[in-house]
N, C-alpha and C positions, 0 to 999 in steps of 0.2 A: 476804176482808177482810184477813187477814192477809199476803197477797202486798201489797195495797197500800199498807201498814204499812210493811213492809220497804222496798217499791221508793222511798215516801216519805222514810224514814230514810236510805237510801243516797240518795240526790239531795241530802238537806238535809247530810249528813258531805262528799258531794264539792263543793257549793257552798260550802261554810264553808271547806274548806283551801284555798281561792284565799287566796294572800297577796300582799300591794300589796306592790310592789318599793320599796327601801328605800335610799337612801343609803349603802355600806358604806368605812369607815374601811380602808383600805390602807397597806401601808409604801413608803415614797417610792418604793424602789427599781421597783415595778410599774406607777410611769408612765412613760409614755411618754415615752421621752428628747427629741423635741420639746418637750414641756409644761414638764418639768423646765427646760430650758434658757429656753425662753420666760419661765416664773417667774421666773429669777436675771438675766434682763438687763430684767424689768419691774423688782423690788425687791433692786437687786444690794446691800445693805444689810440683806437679809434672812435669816436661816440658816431656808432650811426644811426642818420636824422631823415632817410629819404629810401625808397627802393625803385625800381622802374622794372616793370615785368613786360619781357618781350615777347614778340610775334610766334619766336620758334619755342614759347612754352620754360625758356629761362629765364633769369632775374640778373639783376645788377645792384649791388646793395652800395650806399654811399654815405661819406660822412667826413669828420674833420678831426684831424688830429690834434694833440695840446699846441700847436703852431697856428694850426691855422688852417692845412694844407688839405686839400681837398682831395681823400682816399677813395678806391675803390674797388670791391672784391667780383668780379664777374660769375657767373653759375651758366650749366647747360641747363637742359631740363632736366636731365635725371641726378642735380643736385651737387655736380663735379666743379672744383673750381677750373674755370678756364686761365682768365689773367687778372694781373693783381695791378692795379696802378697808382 
């Protein structure tokens, strides 16, 4: 009874530390100089300060414009723009 105590505890510890992959915040300088470049000739009025590389292997590149207004160029992974906001 005890073995299957345990063998239950360790299954339920190793299926809880599955973590969903997550969006992570990068500094400009780690995308890819394609991306980068594509951003500043989509919103060449934009200074961009931030990027966030996603789960599915694409980027999201972001920044402000001389207003103020908070721009953004979206990418797949194979470097396509998606949407422009």
């Amino acid at each position: 009874m005890k073995r299957v105590l345990l063998l239950l505890g360790v299954l339920l510890l190793l299926t809880g530390c599955q973590q969903e992959a997550k969006p992570e915040l990068i500094p400009l300088e780690k995308v890819p100089e394609n991306i980068r470049t594509t951003a500043k000739e989509t919103l060449p009025q934009v200074e961009f300060e931030q990027a966030i590389r996603r789960p599915d292997g694409g980027y999201e590149v972001r920044g402000k414009d001389k207003s103020g207004k908070v721009r953004d160029v979206e990418f797949s992974a194979d470097g396509k723009v998606i949407e422009i906001e």
